[in-house]
N, C-alpha and C positions, 0 to 999 in steps of 0.2 A: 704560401704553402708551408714555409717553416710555422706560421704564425697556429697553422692547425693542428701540426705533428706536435707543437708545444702544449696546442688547450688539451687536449687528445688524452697527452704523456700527463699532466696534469689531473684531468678528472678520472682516468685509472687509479694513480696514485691515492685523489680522495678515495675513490668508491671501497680500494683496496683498503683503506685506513677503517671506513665504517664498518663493511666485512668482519674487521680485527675485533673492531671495538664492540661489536652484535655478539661474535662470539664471544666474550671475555665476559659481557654482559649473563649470558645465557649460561657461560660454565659455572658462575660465581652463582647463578640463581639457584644451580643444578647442587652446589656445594653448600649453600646456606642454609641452613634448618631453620624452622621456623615451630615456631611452639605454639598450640591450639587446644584447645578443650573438646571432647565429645560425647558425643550420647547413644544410646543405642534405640531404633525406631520403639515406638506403642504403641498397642490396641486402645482405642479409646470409643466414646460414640462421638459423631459429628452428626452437624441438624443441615439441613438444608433451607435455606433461608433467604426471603426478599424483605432488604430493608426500606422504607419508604418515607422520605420527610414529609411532616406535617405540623400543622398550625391549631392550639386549640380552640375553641369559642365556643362561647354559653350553647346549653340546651337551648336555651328560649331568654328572650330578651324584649324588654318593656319599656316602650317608649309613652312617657305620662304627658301630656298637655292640658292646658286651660279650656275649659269649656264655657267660662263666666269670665265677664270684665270687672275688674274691684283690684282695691288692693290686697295684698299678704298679709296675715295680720297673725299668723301663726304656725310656725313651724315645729314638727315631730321628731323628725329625723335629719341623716346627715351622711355624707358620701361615706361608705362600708359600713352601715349599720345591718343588718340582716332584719326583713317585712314579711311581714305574714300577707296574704291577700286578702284586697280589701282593707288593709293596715293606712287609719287615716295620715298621712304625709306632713299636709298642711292645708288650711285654714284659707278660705277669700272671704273677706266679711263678713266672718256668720252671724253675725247681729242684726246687719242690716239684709238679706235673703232669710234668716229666719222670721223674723217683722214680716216681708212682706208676704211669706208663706202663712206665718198666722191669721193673717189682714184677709187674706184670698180666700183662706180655707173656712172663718167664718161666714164672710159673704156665700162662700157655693151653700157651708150649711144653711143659712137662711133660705135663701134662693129654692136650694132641694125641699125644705118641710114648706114653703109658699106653691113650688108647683109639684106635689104628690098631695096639697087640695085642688088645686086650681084643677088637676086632671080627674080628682073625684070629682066634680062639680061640673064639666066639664060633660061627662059621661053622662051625667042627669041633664042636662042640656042647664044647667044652670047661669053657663055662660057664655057668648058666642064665640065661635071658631076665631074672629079676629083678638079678643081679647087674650083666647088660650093662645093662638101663634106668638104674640108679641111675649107675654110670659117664658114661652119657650125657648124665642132668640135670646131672651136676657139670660135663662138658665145653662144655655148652651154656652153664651160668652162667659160668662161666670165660672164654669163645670171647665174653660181651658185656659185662664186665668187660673185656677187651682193647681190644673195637671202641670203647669210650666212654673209657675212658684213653687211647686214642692222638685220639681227636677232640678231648679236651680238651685234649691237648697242644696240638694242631694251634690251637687258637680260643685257647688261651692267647698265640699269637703274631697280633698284629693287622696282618690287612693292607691294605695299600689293593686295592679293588675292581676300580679301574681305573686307567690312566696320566692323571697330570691334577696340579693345583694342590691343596695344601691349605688350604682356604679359613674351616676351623673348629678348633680345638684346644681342648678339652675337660678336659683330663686333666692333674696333675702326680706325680710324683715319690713316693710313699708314698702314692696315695691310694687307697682301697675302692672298689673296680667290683663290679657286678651285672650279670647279663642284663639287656639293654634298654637300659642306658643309653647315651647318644650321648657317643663320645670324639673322633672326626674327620669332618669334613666334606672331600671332595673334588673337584673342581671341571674339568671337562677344558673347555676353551676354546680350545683348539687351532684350535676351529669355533665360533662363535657364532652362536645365530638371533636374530632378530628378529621380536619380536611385534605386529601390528598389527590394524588392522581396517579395511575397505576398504567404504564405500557398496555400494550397489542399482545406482545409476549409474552407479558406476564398475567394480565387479566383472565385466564383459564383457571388459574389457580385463587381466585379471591370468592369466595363465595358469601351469601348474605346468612348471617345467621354465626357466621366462623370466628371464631374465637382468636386474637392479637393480643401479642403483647407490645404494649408501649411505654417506652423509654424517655424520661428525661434527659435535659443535657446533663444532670448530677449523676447520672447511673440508675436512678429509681427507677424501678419498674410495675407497672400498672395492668391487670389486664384491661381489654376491651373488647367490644365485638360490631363486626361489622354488619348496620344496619340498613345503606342507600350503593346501591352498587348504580352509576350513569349507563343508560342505555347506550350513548353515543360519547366519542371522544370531544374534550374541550376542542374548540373551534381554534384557542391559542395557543397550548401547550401539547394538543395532540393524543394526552392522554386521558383516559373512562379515570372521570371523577366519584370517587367514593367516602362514605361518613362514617368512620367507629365512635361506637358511644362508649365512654371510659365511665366508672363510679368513680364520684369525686368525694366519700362520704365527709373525708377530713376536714376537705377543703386545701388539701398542702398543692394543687393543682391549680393555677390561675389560667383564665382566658388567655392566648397570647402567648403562650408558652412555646416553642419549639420544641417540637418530638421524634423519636422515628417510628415509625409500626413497624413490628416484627413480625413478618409472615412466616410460620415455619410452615416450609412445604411436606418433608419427610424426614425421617431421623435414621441415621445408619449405625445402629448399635456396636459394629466392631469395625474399626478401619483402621490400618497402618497410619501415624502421622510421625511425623519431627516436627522439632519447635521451628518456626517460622522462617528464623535469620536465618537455616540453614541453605536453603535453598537460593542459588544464584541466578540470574536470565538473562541470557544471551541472545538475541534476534529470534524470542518469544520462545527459544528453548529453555527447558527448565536442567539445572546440575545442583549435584553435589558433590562434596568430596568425601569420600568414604576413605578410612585410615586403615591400613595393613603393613604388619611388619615396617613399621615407621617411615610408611610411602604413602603419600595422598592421591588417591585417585579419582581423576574426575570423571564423573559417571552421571549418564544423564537419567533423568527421571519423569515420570507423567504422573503433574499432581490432579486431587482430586478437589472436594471442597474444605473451605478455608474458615478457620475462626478466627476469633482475638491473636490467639498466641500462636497455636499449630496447624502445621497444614497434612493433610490427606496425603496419602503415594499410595499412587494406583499400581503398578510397577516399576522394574529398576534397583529396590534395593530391599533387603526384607530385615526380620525383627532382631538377625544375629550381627549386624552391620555394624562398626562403631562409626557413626555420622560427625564431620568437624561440624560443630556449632559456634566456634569462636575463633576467628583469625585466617575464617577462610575466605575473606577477601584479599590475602596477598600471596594466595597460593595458585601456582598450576600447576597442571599435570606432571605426577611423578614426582612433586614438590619432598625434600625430607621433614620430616617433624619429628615433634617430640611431644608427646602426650600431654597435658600438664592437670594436676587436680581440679 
């Protein structure tokens, strides 16, 4: 029993001493000025705005392969050269497919002025049906024996597909190509989209045709416009994928870039703001402290939309306020201050 009437008399005493020390704390808070800077609210405009990361990649892209087996025997170009279409690349052979295109293309001529008599002659019954048939298989082997000697001259010369950057190089100097294999990639970017993916939410407001702005990670800013709006959401990320096409005329734009789209939805021409830091948040309440007669008071507020620097106030404080913007995170309520430049 004594042993409890002791802890008892003891934890009074603490709780008494913290009591003490709460208040000592609180009079000194009450007695301490605190010096801050402030401002008074602006009318400004504010935009209303969805921003949305994306990725750029070519308008269109070219993937070049062999169409003939031979070696390489000449090369054009070279990775970031800029190609015109149909711009020859490189070289298989052409010595040897131009030979045997000439070799071909003689024989069909012969062949052709032998049977355009053979079929006058023919006509006059001058010669029988079996001698003109055999004539004509020989003409017809001959006549695709030409058509595939001049294609593979043609495919022996590689070219690019379309006007654009070459963005892959594959291939040197003596080496054995095959059908299929990939020698150049090329790259037109002249135009780049931008791939994104847009909320449930927010996809009411994206429309095709609508004009974006898009933002480098430097700050540049680009427009663009939005051309593919996804009928249905990604199966992975849930949201309607869509493609702005940006003008790349410079070229200061690479594939691969990281961006954001700037959707502006509406612009609000006149709206009360303070600069950003002013505002505090407390269990998703918004304050400020607004200064009078060298008393801070905290006053709560409901902000509206947010930029870089300032934010929107709906109500709670208006344009004749002087708002702390520095130092009011060691202030509460009823805090003294002292103004400072």
């Amino acid at each position: 029993m004594k042993k409890i009437i002791i802890a008892l008399l003891l934890l009074s005493l603490l709780l008494g001493g913290c009591g003490e020390q709460t208040k000592a704390h609180a009079d000194e808070m009450a007695e301490k000025i605190f010096y801050v800077k402030t401002e008074k609210p602006i009318f400004q405009a504010f935009e209303n705005k969805i921003i949305l990361p994306g990725t750029l990649t070519p308008k269109d892209e070219g993937v070049i392969t062999a169409k003939v087996s031979g070696v390489i025997e000449k090369i054009n170009s070279d990775i970031g050269n800029q190609v015109e279409l149909n711009e020859v690349l490189c070289e298989i052979e052409p010595e040897t497919y131009t030979r045997t295109f000439k070799k071909a293309e003689l024989a069909y001529e012969n062949i052709t002025n032998t049977y355009n008599r053979m079929i006058e002659l023919y006509e006059k019954e001058a010669v029988s049906k079996s001698e003109f048939e055999s004539l004509q298989t020989q003409y017809n082997s001959l006549k695709e024996d030409y058509e595939l000697a001049k294609l593979n001259l043609e495919y022996s010369k590689i070219k690019a597909p379309l006007s654009g950057i070459i963005s892959s190089k594959e291939v040197l100097i003596g080496q054995g190509v095959s059908p299929g294999m990939e020698l150049f990639r090329v790259v037109d970017i002249s135009e780049l989209y931008v791939e994104t993916g847009v909320t449930e939410r927010d996809i009411e407001n994206i429309k095709e045709g609508q004009k974006v702005n898009v933002i480098t990670e430097n700050g540049d800013s680009y427009t663009g416009k939005v051309v593919i709006i996804g009928p249905v959401p990604d199966i992975n990320t849930g949201t309607y994928p869509i493609k702005v096409l940006v003008d790349n005329e410079n070229y200061l734009l690479k594939a691969g870039m990281f961006v954001d789209i700037e959707v502006i939805i509406n612009i609000k021409e006149k709206a009360l703001s303070i600069d950003k830091n002013a505002v505090i948040e407390e269990d998703e309440i918004h304050y400020v402290y607004v200064a009078s007669n060298k008393i801070a008071h905290k006053t709560k507020v409901e902000i509206g939309m947010i930029n870089k620097d300032r934010v929107e106030i709906l109500s709670g404080i208006d344009e004749k306020d002087e708002v702390v913007v520095s130092g009011q995170n060691k202030l509460r309520d009823q805090s003294k201050i002292e103004i400072g430049e």
